[in-house]
C-alpha atoms as a printed R data frame, in Angstrom:
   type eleno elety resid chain resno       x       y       z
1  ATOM     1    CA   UNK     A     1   9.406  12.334 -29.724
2  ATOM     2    CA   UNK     A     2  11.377  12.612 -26.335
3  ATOM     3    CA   UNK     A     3   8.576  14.972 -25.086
4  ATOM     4    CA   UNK     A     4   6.206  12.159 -26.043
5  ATOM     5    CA   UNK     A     5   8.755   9.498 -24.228
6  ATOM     6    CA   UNK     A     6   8.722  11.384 -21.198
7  ATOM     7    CA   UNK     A     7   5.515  12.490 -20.896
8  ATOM     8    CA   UNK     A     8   4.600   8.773 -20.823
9  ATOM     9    CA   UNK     A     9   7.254   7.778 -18.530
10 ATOM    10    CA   UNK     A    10   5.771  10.481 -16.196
11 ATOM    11    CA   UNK     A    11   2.235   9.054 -16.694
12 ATOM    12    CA   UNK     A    12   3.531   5.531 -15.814
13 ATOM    13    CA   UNK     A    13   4.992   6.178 -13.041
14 ATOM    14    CA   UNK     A    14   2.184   8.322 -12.012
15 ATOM    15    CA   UNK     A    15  -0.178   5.199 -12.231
16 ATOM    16    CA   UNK     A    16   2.615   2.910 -10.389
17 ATOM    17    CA   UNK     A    17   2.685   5.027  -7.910
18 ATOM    18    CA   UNK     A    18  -0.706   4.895  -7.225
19 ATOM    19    CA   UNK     A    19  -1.196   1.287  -7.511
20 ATOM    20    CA   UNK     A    20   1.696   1.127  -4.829
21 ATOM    21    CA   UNK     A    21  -0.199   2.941  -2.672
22 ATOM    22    CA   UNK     A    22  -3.389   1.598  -2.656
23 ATOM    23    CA   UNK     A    23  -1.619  -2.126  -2.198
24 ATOM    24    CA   UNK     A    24   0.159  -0.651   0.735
25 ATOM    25    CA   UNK     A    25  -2.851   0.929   2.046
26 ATOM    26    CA   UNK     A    26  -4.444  -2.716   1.414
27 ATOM    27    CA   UNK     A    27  -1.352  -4.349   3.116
28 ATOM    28    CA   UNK     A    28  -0.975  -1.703   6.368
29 ATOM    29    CA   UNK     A    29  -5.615  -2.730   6.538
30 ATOM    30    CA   UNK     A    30  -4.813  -6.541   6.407
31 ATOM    31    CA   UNK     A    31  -2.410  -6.061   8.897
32 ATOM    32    CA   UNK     A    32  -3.677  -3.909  11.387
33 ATOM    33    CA   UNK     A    33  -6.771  -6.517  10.962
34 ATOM    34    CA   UNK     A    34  -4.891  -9.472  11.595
35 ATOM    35    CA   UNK     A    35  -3.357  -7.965  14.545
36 ATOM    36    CA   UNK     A    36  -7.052  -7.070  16.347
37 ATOM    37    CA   UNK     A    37  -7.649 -10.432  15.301
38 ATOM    38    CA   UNK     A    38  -4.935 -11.729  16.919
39 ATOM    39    CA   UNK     A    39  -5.477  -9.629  20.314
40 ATOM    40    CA   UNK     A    40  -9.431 -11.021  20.410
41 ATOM    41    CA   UNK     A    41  -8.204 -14.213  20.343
42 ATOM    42    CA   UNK     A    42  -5.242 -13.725  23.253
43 ATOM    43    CA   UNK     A    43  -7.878 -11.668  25.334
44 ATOM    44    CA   UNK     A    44 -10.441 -14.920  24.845
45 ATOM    45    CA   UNK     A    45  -7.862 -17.662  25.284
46 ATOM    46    CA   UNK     A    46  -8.742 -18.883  22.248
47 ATOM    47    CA   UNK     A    47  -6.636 -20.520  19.373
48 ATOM    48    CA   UNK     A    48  -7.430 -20.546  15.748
49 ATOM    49    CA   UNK     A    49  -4.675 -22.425  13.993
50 ATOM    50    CA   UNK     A    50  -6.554 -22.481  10.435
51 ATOM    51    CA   UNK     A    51  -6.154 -18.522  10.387
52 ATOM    52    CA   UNK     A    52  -2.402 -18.315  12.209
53 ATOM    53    CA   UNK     A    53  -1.831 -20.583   8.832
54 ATOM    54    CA   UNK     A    54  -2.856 -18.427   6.242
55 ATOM    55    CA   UNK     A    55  -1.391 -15.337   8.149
56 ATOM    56    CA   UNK     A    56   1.807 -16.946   8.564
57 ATOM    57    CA   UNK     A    57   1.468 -17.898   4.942
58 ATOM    58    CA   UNK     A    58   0.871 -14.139   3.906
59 ATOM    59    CA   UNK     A    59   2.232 -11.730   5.901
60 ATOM    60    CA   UNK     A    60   6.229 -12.865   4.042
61 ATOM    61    CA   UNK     A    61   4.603 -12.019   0.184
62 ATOM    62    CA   UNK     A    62   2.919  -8.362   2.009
63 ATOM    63    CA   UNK     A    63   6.324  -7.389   3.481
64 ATOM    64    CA   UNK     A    64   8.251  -7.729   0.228
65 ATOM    65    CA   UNK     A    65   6.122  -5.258  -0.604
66 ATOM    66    CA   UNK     A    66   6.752  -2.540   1.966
């Protein structure tokens, strides 16, 4: 029965660990996005205050993540 308990406990965290890492991979992508983003807009003098919302709004639940 313990083999059985840890065998599944290795399998879990197996699969957590892999969900981790694809949302970080997913987190690091938004982010490096947001940042291009970001430079377009500085290099065109140009303002977009519905996005700077929703990034603002974001980026604190990603970085609890990380």
């Amino acid at each position: 029965m313990k083999d059985q308990n840890d065998s599944l406990s290795l399998k879990n965290y197996q699969i957590n660990k892999k969900i981790m890492n694809h949302e970080m991979k997913k987190n690091n992508e938004f982010y490096k996005n947001c940042t291009e983003y970001f430079e377009f807009l500085r290099k065109n003098s140009t303002v977009d205050f519905e996005f700077e919302d929703e990034y603002y709004f974001t980026m604190p639940a990603i970085s609890s993540h990380q």
